[in-house]
Structure formats: structure tokens, C-alpha cells
N, C-alpha and C positions, 0 to 999 in steps of 0.2 A: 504493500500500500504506500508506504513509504516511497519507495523507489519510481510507483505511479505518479506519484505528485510531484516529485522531483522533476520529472521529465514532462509532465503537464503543462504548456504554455509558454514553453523554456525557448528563449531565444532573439526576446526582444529587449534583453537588459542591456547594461554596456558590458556585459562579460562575454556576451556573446552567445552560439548556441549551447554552452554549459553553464549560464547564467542562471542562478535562481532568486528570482525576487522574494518579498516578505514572506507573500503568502505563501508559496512554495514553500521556505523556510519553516514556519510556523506548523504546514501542513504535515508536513516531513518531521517535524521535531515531535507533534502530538501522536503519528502515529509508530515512529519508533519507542516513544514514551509507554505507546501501550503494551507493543509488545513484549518491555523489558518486564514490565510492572505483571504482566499476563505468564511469563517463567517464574517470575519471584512468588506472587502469589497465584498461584492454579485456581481459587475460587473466583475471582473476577473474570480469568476465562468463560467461565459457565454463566456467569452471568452478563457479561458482552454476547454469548449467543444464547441465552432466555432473552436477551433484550432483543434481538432482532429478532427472534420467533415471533412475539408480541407484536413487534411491527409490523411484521410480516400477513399476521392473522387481521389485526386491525385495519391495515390496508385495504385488505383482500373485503372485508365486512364495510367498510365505510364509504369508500372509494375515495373521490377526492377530497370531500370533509375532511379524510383523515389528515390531507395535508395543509388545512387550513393555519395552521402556527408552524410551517417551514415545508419544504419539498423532504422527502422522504431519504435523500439521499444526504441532503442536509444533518437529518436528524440521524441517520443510521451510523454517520462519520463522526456525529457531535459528540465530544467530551470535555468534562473540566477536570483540574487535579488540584493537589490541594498542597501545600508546602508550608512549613514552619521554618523562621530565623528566629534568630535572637537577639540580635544589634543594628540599629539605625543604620551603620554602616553594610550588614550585610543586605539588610533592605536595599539598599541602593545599590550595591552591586545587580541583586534579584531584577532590579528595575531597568537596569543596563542590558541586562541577558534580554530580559522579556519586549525588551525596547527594538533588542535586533529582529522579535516578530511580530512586529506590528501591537504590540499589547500595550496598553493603558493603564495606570490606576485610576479602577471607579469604584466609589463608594468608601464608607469608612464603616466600619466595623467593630462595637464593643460587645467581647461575647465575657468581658467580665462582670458586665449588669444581662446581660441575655440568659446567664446560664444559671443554675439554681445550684452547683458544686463548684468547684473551684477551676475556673480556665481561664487564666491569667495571659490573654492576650486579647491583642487590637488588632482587624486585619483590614484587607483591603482587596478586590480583585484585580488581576492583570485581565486584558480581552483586548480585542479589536472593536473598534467603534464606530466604524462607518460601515451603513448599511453593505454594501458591495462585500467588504471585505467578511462581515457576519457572514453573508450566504457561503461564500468562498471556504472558510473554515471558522466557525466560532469559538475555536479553543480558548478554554480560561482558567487562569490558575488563581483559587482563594490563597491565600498567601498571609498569613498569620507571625505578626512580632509577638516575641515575649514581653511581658511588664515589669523587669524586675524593680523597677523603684517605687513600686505599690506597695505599701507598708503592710497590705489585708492579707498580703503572701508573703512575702519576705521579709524578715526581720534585716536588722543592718548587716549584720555578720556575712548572712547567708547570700543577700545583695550583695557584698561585695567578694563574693569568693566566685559567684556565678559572673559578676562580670571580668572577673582576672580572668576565667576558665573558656570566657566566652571570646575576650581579647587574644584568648592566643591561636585560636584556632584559624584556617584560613579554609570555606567550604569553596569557593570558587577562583581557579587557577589564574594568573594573570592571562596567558595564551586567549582564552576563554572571552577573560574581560574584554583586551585588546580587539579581537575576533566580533564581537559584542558592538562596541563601539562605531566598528569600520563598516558591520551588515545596515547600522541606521544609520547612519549618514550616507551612504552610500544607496541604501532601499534594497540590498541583494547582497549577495556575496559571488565570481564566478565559483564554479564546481571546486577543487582543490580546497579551498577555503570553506565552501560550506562545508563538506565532509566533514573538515577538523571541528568548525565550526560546533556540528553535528554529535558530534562524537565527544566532545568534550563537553555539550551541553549535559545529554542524556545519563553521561556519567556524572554529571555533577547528582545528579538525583539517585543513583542505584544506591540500595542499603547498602555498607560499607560492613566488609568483615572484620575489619579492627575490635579488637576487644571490649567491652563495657565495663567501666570502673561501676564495681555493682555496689559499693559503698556511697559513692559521690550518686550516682543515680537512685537507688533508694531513699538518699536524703532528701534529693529534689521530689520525687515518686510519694514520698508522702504531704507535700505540700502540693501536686499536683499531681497525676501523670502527661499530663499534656506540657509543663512544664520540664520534667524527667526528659521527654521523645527530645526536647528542643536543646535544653542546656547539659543537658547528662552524657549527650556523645560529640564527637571532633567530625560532624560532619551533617548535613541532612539528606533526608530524602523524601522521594515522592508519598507522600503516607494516606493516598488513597485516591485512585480514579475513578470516573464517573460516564457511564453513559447514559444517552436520554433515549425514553419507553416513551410509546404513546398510549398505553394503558398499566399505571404504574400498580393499580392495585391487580392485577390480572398476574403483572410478574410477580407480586408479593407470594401469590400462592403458588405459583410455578416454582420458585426457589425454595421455597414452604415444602412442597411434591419432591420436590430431587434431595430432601435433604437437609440443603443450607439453613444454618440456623442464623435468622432474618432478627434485628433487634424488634422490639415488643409493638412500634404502632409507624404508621408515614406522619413524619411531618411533615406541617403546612395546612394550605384550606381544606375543608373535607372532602369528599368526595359527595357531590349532591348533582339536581337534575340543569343547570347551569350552566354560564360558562367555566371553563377552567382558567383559571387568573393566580398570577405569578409563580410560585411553585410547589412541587410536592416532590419529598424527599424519603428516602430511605435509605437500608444499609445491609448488609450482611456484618454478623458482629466480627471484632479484630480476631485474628487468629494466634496465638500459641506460634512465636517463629522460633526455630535453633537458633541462639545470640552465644558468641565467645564470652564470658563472663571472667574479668579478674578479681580476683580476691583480693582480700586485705594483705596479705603474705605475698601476694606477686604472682601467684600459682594462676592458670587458665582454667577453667571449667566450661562442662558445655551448661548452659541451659536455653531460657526461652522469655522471650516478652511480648508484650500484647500492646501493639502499637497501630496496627495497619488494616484497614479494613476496604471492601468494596461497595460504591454509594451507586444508588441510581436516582436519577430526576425525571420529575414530567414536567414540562414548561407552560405557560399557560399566558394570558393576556396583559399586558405590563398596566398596574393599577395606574393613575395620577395620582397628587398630592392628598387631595379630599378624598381619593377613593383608599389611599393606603390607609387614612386618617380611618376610617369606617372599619377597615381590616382589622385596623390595631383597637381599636372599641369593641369589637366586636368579640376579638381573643382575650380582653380584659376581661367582659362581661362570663365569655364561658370559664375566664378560671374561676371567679366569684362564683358563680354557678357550680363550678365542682367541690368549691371547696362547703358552700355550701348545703350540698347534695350529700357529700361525704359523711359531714356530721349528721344529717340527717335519716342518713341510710337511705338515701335517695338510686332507684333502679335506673336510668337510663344510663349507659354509656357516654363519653365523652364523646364517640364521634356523630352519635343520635342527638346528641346534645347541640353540635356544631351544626349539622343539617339542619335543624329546625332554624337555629340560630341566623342560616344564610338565609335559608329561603324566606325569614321572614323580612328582610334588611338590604339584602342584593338584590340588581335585577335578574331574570331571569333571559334574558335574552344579549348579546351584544350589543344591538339597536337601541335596548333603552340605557346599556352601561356608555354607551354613546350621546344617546341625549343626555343624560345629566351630567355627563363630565367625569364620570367614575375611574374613566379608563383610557388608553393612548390607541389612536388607532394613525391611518393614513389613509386620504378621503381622493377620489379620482370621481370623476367627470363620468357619470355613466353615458356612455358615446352614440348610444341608439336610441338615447328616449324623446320622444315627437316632443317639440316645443310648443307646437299651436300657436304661434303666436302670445305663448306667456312669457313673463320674465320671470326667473328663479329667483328666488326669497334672500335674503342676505344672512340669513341666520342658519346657524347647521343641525338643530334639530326641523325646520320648515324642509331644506335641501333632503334629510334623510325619508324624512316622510313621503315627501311627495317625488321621490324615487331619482332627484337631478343627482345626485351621489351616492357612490358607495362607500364601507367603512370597512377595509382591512386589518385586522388585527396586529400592533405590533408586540412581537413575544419581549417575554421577560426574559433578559438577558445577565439580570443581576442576582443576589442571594436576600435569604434572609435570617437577620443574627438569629434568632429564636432557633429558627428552624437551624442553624448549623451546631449551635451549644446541644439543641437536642441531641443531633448524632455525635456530639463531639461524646456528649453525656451517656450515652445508650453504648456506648464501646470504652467507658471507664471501667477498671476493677473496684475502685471506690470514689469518694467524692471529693477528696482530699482536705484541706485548710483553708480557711478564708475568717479572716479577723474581720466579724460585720461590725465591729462598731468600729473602728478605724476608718479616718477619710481617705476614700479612694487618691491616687495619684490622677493626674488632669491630662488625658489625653483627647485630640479630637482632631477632624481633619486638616484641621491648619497644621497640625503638630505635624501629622504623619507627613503631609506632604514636604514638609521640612526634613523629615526623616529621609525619603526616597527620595527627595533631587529633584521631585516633577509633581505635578499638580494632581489631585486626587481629587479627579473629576465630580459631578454630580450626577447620578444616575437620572434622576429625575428632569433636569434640565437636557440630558441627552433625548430622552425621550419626547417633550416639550418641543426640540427643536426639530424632531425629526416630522413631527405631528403638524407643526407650523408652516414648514417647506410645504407641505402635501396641501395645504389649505391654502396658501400663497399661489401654487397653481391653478387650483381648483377657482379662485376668484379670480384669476388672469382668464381661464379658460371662458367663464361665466358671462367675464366683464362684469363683475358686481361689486368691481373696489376691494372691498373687505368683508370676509367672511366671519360674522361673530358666532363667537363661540360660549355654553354654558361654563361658569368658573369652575376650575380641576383645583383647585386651589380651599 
């Protein structure tokens, strides 16, 4: 597959015909990525093909509906991964590598107020951002900093033994870096160069057989394990890939059927008679891996750690600002609700809970998460329909109704905390340390992006923007000036 995309479209860069641009690059880097991660871990094999089975059936039943939030071959390629650092500095390196594929930082991410156990980081996704380049390959990597100057995790001591331990380490090679630099500026690398290019990215992610100081990691392991994965070893890696299902509760029990033990529920919206909007997530739990373990005494031992897991996603319609706002009300409402229910010895399940919950508060249609603003879509000019002599309305729920436009759904492209602490939480061994009366340390995206080198976009403004082009045409095309629109806001 790799080797496909490599050679896919190759020959218009200045390298010539061994020239490989971003997306090339990018294409080629995610799917060597899988294969490495698909030898290391054997259950993510199995479920990269339940995922396309799924698709495959879905297809086959829905026809083109099924491709309504992407082309099928889109979706069938689509993957994200997921990575931990643990220094501003290595961030920005991270930012460097991901900068030679065309990826971005969007969003800002605190899964140390999202998660209800101890996961002492901030993260942020890398992607591509322009629609062309999304279709092309969507690869995205969540990319998660450690906190250690959060007092609720680490005390002074332990802070500063994690950042000696952290400073000495170097996960990514100068070659690399340099390599890095030359594919973004440049937009490509020719062939010689990406190979190295290539090859030295993919290994920067492979689990590393160097031994685990299983003192120093237990230390960390009890204040975290997500903390342990990140500052406990001299190196990181890929610690979990993702493919996208277009019927995610269908492969829940298909991995259920062969076996896999799936963690306890999918996060995100529920599963109800609706659109599907932003995402739905699950996992297979980590697994039990042979790790070198050193002893206190210096000696090697074999054992094992439980770090790395296999996630799937379903993607669904990118909310607005007033539409996430109603999302996040709504997941308020049901925890009061459960916790409510709890004491009470109340029968419905949480996810009975959640269904009722949508259907009583969402629309049920795309059409009206469109007229009121709930949702991102992109509006075209329906090209056949008789004018009679009218003039189309200026307003975009008049246009929807009376049939001068159509509304394409744009997908969710980004993550959600809740929804990622869950699986971070659901492939813990325990829930570690967290000092709640301590005030947190002040991270947020002005910080990060200081941290990385580069701006840590807004999802929501990408989305706004992409929504606004399509409406700008659509008034060009109309002649109606300006197209108003109900507030997303």
C-alpha cells in the first residue's frame, strides 16, 4: 500500500519522476505505520479486517448513503495514531516530523479535567487541513504532553527527577529532524530522501527493546500509568492505531464473536434513530506485551506491560459552537441523571438513558440540524431546479426548504477529551494519584502553541471557514449578495 502511494501521482514535483510530495509522504508514512504496529500487535490486524468487513456489509446494504460522510475508499485507508512526549521540546520536534506531512496542530486538549483517574496530560492533534488534502489521506496523530509541573501528580522531588530523566533522553535522530525540515519547505522530498526520510520516521515510533528500569517506572506507574508509558522509558512509540467502521456498534460485537476482549461501552453520542454527529469511539483493551525489565541489582528479567491497545472510530457530522454547547449539556444532564439513578436504584441503562436524552433535544434529520445552526455543513447551488421566474430567498433555512440548495455534511475531523480519557481510562490497571485539592498547573492553547513552534489551530473556526467559502459561492451563484445564516454560535 505503501509502495502504491509512493508511486501514485509521482512526477510533477521538482525531484522529478521519483519525486514524492506531502501527501505521498504522509500517505506512505501512515500506511507503513500500520503495518509495523499490525507485526507488533496481531490484534489490531483482526480488527483492521472486522473493520472493512463492516464496511464492506454496510456498503453492500446502504449503497451510496453509506458514503455520505466520505467515499468508501477514503474511509477504508482512514487512520489516526496516537503518541505521547514528555517535553515542550520534544513536542516541537513531533511538530517538525509531522510538519514534513502536511499535518497541523488542531485543537487543545485537557484530559487532566476530562478524565475521572489520573492522566496527567494536554494534547493536541496533528492532520491535514485542507479539504483536498483530507480526501487524499486524512491521517492524524492525537499527540499527548506530559504535565509534570502539576503539583495534583507530582510532588517537587518526583518533578524534578522526571525532568532530569526526560532531558536526557533524545527520541528523535537529528538525520530525521534535518530530513523533516527540508520535506516542508520544500513540499516533497525526491525518492533517496524520502526512503531515509521514511525509515527513520516509522522507527522513531517502533517499541524499543531496550530494557525498562522497572523501579523508576513503577514509581511513575503509581502516580499514573499513562504517565509510566511516557516518562518511565528513553524512547516513545506508536501506542495505539485506529481505523474508521461505518457501523461501529456492529464491529463491537464482531470483535465480541472472535474473541477480543473489547473494553466495557463506545464512547461518545449514542447510538439512536438520527444523524451520527462527531464521534464514536472504542477499543480492544491493552494487551500483556514481553518488556526487558531491569532490576534494582542491574540483572534483566523478562516480563510484561500493558500499554498499547487497538481503537476504532465512527465519524459522524462536525457539530458548531451552539451545537457542541447542547452536546456538552446534554452529557452533563445524563451524568446527573446517572448518578442520580444510581442512588436511587434506578433500571434504565446509560445508553437508554442517552437515546431518550437525544431524541428529545436533537434534530432528527440533517435538514433541521441545518436550519438551526446545530451543525457544519457545505451548501451548492442545486443546478436543475426550475426558477419560474422566482428569486431565491436570502436566508439558508428559506434556500433549504424550498429546495434552491443542498447541504453536504462536513465530517468531524477532530477528537473528543471525554471521549479519549475514556479509552485512555478503560485500558488502565488502576486509576492512579491525583491530589484534588491542589490547584491545577495553567495550561491552554496559547501555552501549547508556544510549546510546539506553531499555532494550535481552532477546530471550530476551520470548520466555520470551510462552511462560509460554500455559502460565498452559493450567493455568487444566486446573485443574492449574502446568504444569512441561523447563529452556530
Amino acid at each position: 500500500m505503501d509502495q502504491q502511494a509512493a508511486r501514485e501521482g509521482s512526477g510533477g514535483g521538482p525531484g522529478g519522476t521519483d519525486w514524492l510530495a506531502t501527501w505521498q509522504l504522509r500517505a506512505a508514512f501512515a500506511a507503513r505505520l500500520s503495518t509495523m504496529y499490525g507485526r507488533e500487535v496481531p490484534a489490531y490486524a483482526t480488527l483492521v479486517d472486522v473493520a472493512r468487513e463492516v464496511n464492506e456489509d454496510v456498503l453492500r446494504e446502504r449503497g451510496a448513503d453509506a458514503e455520505r460522510l466520505g467515499a468508501i475508499g477514503r474511509v477504508t485507508a482512514e487512520r489516526h495514531g496516537a503518541i505521547r512526549v514528555g517535553t515542550p521540546a520534544e513536542l516541537a520536534q513531533v511538530g517538525r516530523v509531522f510538519g514534513a506531512l502536511g499535518m497541523r496542530p488542531v485543537g487543545f486538549y485537557d484530559l487532566r479535567e476530562a478524565a475521572a483517574s489520573a492522566v496527567p496530560v494536554v494534547s493536541t492533534a496533528f492532520r491535514p487541513v485542507d479539504g483536498v488534502e483530507l480526501a487524499r489521506n486524512p491521517f492524524r496523530v492525537f499527540t499527548s504532553l506530559l504535565t509534570p509541573a502539576d503539583p495534583r501528580f507530582f510532588d517537587a522531588g518526583l518533578r524534578a527527577r522526571l525532568e532530569r530523566f526526560l532531558g536526557e533522553r533524545e527520541l528523535f535522530p537529528a538525520e530525521l529532524l534535518a530530513l523533516a525540515d527540508r520535506a516542508e519547505t520544500e513540499q516533497g522530498l525526491p525518492g533517496g530522501a524520502a526512503e531515509r526520510f521514511l525509515q527513520l520516521a516509522v522507527g522513531a515510533f517502533k517499541l524499543s527493546a531496550e530494557p525498562v528500569d522497572r523501579a523508576w517506572y513503577e514509581t511513575l506507574e503509581r502516580v499514573s500509568a499513562v504517565a509510566a508509558d511516557i516518562g518511565g522509558v528513553r524512547s516513545t512509540h506508536i501506542n495505539h492505531l485506529t481505523p474508521r467502521v461505518l457501523d461501529i456498534d456492529a464491529l463491537y460485537r464482531r470483535m465480541t464473536d472472535r474473541g477480543v476482549r473489547m473494553i466495557d461501552a463506545i464512547q461518545g453520542p449514542p447510538k439512536w434513530e438520527g444523524p451520527d454527529v462527531l464521534l464514536r469511539q472504542t477499543s480492544f483493551r491493552a494487551l500483556d506485551e514481553p518488556r526487558a525489565l531491569r532490576q534494582p541489582d542491574g540483572s534483566v528479567v523478562r516480563g510484561a506491560l500493558r500499554v498499547r491497545f487497538g481503537e476504532v472510530e465512527a465519524r459522524g457530522i462536525a457539530l458548531s459552537r451552539r451545537g457542541r454547547a447542547l452536546y456538552d449539556a446534554l452529557l452533563a444532564r445524563l451524568d446527573a441523571e446517572g448518578a442520580a439513578g444510581a442512588h436511587a436504584g434506578a433500571a434504565p441503562t446509560r445508553a437508554d438513558r442517552a437515546r431518550a436524552l437525544w431524541s428529545g433535544h436533537f434534530p432528527r434529520t440533517e435538514h433541521a440540524l441545518a436550519e438551526h445552526g446545530l451543525a457544519h455543513f457545505t451548501y451548492h447551488v442545486v443546478a436543475d431546479r426550475p426558477r419560474d421566474g422566482c428569486t431565491p430567498p436570502a436566508d439558508l433555512p428559506g434556500l433549504l426548504r424550498a429546495g434552491w440548495v443542498r447541504a453536504d455534511p462536513i465530517v468531524y475531523e477532530d477528537f473528543l477529551p471525554r471521549s479519549a480519557a475514556g479509552i485512555f481510562q478503560s485500558n488502565l490497571d488502576g486509576s492512579g494519584t491525583r491530589k484534588d485539592g491542589e490547584e491545577g498547573a495553567a495550561y491552554d492553547s496559547d501555552w501549547l502553541s508556544g510549546a510546539v513552534g506553531r499555532d494550535v489551530l481552532d477546530p471550530f473556526a476551520l470548520y466555520e471557514g470551510q462552511q462560509e467559502r460554500s455559502l460565498g459561492r452559493v450567493a455568487e451563484e444566486l446573485g443574492i449578495g449574502r446568504v444569512e445564516v441561523p447563529s452556530s454560535v
